[in-house]
C-alpha positions as CSV (number, residue, x, y, z in Angstrom):
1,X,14.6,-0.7,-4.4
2,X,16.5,-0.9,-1.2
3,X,13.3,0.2,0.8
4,X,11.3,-2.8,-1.1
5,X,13.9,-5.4,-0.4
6,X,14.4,-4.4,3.4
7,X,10.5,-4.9,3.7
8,X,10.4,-7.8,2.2
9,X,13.4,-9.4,4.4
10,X,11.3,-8.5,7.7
11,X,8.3,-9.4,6.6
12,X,9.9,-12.8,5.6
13,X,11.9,-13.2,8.6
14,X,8.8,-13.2,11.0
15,X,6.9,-15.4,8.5
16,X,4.1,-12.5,7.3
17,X,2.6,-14.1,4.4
18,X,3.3,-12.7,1.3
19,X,2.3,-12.7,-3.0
20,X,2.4,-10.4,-5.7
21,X,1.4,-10.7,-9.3
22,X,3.3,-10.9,-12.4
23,X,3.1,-8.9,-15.4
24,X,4.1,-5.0,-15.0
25,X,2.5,-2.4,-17.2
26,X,5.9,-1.0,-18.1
27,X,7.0,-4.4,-19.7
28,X,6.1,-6.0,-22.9
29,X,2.3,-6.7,-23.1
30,X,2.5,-9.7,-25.3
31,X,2.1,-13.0,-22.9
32,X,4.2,-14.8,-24.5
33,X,7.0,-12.7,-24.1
34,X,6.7,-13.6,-20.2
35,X,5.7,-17.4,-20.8
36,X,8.9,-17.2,-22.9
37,X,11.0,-16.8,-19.8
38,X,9.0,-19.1,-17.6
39,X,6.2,-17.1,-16.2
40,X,2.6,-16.5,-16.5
41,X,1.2,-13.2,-17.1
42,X,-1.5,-11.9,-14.4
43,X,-0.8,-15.1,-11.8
44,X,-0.4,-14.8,-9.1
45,X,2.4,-15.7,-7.2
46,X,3.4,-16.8,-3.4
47,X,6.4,-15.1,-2.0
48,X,8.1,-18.1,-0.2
49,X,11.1,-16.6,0.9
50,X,14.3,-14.1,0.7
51,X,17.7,-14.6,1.2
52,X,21.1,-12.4,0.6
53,X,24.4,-14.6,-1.0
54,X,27.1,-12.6,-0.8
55,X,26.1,-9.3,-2.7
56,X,22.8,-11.2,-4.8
57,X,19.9,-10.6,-3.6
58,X,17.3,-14.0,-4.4
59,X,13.5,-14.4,-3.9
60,X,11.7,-17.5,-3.9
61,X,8.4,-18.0,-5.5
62,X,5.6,-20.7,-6.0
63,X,3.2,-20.7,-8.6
64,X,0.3,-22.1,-6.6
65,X,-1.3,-23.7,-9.4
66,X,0.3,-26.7,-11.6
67,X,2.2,-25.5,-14.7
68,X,4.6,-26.5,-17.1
69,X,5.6,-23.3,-17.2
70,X,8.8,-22.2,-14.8
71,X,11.3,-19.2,-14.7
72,X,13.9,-19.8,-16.8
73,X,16.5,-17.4,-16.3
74,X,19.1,-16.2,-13.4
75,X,19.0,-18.3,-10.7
76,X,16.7,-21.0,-11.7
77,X,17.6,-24.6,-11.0
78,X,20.4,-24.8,-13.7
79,X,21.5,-21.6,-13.9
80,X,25.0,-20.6,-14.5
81,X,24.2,-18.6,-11.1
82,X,24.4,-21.5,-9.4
83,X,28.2,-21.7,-8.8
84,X,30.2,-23.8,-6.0
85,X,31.2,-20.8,-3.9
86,X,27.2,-19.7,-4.1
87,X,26.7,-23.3,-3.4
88,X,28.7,-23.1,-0.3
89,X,27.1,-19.7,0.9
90,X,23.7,-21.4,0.4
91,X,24.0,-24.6,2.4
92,X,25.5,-22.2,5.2
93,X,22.7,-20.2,5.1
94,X,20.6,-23.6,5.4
95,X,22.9,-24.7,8.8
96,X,21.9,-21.6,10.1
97,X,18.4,-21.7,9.6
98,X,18.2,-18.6,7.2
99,X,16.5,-20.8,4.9
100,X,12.9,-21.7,5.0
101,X,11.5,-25.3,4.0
102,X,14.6,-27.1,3.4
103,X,16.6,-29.6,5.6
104,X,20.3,-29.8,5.9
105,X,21.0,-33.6,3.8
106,X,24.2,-34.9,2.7
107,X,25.4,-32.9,0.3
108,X,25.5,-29.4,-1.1
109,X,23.6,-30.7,-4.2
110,X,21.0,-32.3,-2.4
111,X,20.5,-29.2,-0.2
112,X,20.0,-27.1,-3.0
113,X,17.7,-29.9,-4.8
114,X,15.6,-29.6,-2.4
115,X,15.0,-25.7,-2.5
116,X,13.1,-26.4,-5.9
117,X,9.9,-28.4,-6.0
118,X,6.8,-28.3,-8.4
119,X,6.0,-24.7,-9.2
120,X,8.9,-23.7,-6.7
121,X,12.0,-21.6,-8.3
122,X,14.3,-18.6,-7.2
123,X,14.8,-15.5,-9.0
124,X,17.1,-12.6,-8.6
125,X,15.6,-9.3,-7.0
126,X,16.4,-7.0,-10.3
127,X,14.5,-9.5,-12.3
128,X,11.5,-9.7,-9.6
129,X,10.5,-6.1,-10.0
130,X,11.4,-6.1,-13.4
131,X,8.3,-8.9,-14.4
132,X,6.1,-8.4,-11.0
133,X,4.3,-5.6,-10.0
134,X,3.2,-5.1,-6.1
135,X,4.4,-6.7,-3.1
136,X,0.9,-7.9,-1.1
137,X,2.0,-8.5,2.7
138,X,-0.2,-9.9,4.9
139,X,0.5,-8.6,7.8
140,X,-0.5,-10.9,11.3
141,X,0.0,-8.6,14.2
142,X,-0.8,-10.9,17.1
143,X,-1.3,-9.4,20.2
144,X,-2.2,-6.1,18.8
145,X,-5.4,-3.5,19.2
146,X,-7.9,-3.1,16.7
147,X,-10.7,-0.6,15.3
148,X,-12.4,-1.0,12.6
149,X,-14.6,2.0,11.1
150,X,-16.8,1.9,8.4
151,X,-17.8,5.5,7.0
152,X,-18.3,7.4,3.5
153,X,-16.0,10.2,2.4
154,X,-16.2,14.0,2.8
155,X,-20.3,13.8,3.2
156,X,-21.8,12.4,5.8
157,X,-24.8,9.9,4.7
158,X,-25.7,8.9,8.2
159,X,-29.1,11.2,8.2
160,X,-31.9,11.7,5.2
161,X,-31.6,15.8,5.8
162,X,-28.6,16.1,4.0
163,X,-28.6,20.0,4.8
164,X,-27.8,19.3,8.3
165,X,-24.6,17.8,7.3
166,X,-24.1,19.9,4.0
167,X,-21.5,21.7,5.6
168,X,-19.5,18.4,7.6
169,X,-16.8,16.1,7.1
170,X,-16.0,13.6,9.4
171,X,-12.5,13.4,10.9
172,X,-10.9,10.9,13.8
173,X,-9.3,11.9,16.5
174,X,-6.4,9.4,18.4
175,X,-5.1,9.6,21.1
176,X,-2.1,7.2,21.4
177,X,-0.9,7.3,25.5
178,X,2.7,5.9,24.4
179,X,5.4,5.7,21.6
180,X,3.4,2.9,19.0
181,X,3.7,1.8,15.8
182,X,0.7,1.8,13.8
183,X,-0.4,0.2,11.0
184,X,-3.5,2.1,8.5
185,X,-5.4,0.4,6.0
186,X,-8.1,1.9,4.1
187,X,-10.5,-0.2,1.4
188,X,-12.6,1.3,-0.9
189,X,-16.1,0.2,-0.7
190,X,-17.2,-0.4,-4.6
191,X,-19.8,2.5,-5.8
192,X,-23.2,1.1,-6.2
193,X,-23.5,2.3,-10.0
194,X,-22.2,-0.2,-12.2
195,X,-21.8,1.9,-15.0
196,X,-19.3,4.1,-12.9
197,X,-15.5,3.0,-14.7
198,X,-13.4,5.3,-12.9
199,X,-10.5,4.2,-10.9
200,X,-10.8,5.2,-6.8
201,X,-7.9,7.3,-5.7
202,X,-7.0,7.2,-1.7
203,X,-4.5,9.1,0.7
204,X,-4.4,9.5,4.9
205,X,-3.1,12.5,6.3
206,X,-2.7,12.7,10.2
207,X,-2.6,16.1,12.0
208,X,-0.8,16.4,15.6
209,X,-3.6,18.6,17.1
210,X,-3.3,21.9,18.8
211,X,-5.1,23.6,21.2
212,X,-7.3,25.7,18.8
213,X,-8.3,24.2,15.4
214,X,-8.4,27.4,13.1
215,X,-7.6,28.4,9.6
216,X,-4.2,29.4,10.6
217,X,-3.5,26.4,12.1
218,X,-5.1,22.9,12.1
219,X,-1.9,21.3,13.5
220,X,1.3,19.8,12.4
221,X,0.9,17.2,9.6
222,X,3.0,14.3,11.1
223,X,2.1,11.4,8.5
224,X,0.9,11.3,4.6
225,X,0.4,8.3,3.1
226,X,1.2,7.7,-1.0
227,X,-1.3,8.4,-2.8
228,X,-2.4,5.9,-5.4
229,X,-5.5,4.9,-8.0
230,X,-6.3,1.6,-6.5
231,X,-8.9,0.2,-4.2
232,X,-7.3,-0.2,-0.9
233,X,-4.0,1.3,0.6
234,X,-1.8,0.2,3.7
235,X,0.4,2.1,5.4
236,X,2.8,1.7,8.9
237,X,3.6,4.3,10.9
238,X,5.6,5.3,14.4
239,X,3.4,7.9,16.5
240,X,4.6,9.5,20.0
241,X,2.2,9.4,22.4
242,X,-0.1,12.5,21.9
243,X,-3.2,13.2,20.0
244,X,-3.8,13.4,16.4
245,X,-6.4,14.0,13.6
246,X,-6.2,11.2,10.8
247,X,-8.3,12.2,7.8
248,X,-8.9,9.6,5.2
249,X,-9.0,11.4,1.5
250,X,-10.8,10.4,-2.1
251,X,-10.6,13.5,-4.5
252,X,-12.3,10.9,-6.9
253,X,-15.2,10.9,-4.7
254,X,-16.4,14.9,-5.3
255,X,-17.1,14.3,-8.9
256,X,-20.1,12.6,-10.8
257,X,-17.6,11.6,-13.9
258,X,-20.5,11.9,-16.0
259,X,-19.7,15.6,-16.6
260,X,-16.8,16.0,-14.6
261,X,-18.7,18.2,-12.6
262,X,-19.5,18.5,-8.5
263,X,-22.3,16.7,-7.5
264,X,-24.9,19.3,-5.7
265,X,-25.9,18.8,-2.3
266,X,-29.4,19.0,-3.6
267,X,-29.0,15.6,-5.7
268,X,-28.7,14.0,-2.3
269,X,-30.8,11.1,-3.2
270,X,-28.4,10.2,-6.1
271,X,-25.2,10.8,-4.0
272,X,-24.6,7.4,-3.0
273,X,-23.9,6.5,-6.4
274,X,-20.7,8.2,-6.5
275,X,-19.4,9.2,-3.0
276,X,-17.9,5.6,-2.4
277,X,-17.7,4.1,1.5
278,X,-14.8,3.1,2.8
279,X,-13.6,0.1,5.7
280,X,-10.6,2.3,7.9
281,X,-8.8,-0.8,9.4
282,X,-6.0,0.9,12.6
283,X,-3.9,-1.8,14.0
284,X,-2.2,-0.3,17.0
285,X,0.9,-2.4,19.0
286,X,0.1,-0.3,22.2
287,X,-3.5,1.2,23.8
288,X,-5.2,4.1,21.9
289,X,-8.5,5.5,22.1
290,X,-10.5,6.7,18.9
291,X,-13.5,9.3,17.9
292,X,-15.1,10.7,15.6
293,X,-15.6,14.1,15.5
294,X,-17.3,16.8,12.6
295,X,-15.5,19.7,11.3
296,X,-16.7,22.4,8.7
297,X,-15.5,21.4,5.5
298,X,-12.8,24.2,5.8
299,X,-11.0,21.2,8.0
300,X,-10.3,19.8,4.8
301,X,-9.6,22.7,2.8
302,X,-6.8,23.7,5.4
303,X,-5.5,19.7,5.7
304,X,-5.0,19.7,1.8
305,X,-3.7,22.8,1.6
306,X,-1.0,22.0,4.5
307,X,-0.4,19.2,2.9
308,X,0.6,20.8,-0.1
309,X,3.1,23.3,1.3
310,X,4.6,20.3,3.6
311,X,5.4,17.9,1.1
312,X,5.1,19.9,-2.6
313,X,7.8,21.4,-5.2
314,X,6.9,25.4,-4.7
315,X,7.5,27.2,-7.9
316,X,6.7,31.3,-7.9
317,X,4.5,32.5,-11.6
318,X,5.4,36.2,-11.2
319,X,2.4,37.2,-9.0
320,X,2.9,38.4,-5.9
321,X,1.8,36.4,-3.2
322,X,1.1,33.5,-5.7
323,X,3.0,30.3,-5.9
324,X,2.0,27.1,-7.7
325,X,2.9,23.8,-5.5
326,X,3.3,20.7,-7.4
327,X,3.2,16.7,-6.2
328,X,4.8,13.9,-7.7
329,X,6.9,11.8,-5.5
330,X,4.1,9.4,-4.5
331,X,1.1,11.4,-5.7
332,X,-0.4,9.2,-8.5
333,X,-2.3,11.2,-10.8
334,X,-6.1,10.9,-11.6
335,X,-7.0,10.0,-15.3
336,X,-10.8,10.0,-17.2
């Protein structure tokens, strides 16, 4: 939670807009167990800003649209939360211009009036991830580089004989000429067969290349994203200048999920309908240069496999020279 609330802080303190939506999965799904308590289940919300009293930890949010309906509990405009000494801290907070869309007035009271509007309340953190699920940040990095790639995943698509590709997947090579951070984003193009139900998965793994690509080595995996069921994913990273392989990943896209079976290079014509396209988004803060470049599909097998060893739980069955790796931490699973 730590790592959640420092995010949010910076992202607030250089004024990224931020939202997230209310209603967790892991909460009661009646709604009026949430209306109950002032909120609206599946609104969303407008993250409007984040300040520290003391040791509490408060995060302001707007309902965008007119309602009736407002939190009711910790730290909502009569709450017992409210005390003269967190009084004091806040209006200090306010001198020092730690506190977004309020202006110092006369009194304490007055300060603190102001702070809640129509659809405007505070809420404690603990209670924030408790009813709201996501943080969306809208990240503005002015100034910054940008690529944009749009591709589809494992198979190449860009020629009508598929068996010249059959064997290719395509991978991008960066080069970043000094110490950057680097933001990834990668959307999930919908698949073009509505009757598909299936929720896409997505993960980004970048290599630190080596002189000679093989089987034995590929390079040292420097970066893996989480690895979720969800249309797009967004993840920051600090690179030293060097070269790299990013590879962006979609197990859901090797299966037809009509039998749970691969899809044969020979049903090329049908392919599309399941082998999803994706928008790579790379924001860099410094100069980088970008390619893409083919592999053999062996590329991949070696990436996952790497990946694997790096970052999974080893446990020996008996067998020698046989060890089962397991992922969790991170690793969403992928459900029919």
């Amino acid at each position: 939670m730590e790592k959640i609330w420092s995010k949010i802080r910076m992202a607030n303190q250089i004024d990224w807009p931020m939202g997230s939506c209310c209603g967790r999965l892991n909460v009661n799904p009646d709604s009026r167990y949430l209306s109950e308590r002032g909120l609206i289940r599946g609104r969303y919300y407008i993250i409007m800003d984040a300040i520290e009293l003391g040791e509490n930890k408060i995060i302001q949010l707007k309902n965008p649209f007119r309602s009736p309906i407002t939190w009711k509990g910790d730290w909502s405009e009569n709450s017992r939360k409210w005390t003269p000494e967190i009084k004091e801290l806040f209006e200090n907070e306010v001198k020092l211009g730690k506190v977004k869309n309020v202006q110092t007035c006369k009194s304490t009271e007055q300060i603190l009036t102001q702070s809640f509007d129509e659809d405007i309340f505070w809420m404690g953190f603990n209670d924030f991830t408790r009813y709201f699920h996501s943080v969306d940040i809208c990240k503005l990095r002015v100034g910054w580089l940008e690529k944009r790639i749009t591709s589809s995943f494992n198979l190449n698509t860009d020629y009508n004989e598929f068996s010249i590709n059959s064997n290719e997947i395509k991978v991008y090579r960066l080069i970043f000429f000094e110490k950057t951070n680097v933001d990834m984003s990668i959307f999930n193009c919908k698949s073009s067969n509505k009757n598909v139900t299936y929720d896409p998965d997505l993960f980004i793994l970048v290599f630190k290349t080596c002189e000679e690509i093989s089987q034995a080595n590929i390079g040292e995996l420097v970066f893996s994203s989480k690895h979720i069921l969800k249309g797009y994913l967004s993840e920051d990273h600090v690179f030293e200048a060097g070269e790299y392989f990013m590879l962006p990943i979609s197990f859901n896209s090797w299966f037809s999920h009509n039998n749970n079976s691969f899809i044969a290079y020979e049903d090329f014509p049908i392919k599309d309908q399941f082998f999803n396209k994706y928008n790579l988004v790379i924001h860099s803060e410094k100069d980088f240069f970008t390619d893409e470049e083919r592999h053999s599909n062996s590329f991949l097998a070696d990436a996952i496999i790497e990946f694997c060893i790096q970052m999974g739980n080893k446990e020996d069955i008996g067998l020698e020279n046989a060890s089962i790796y397991t992922l969790t931490k991170g690793f969403e699973g992928c459900f029919d």
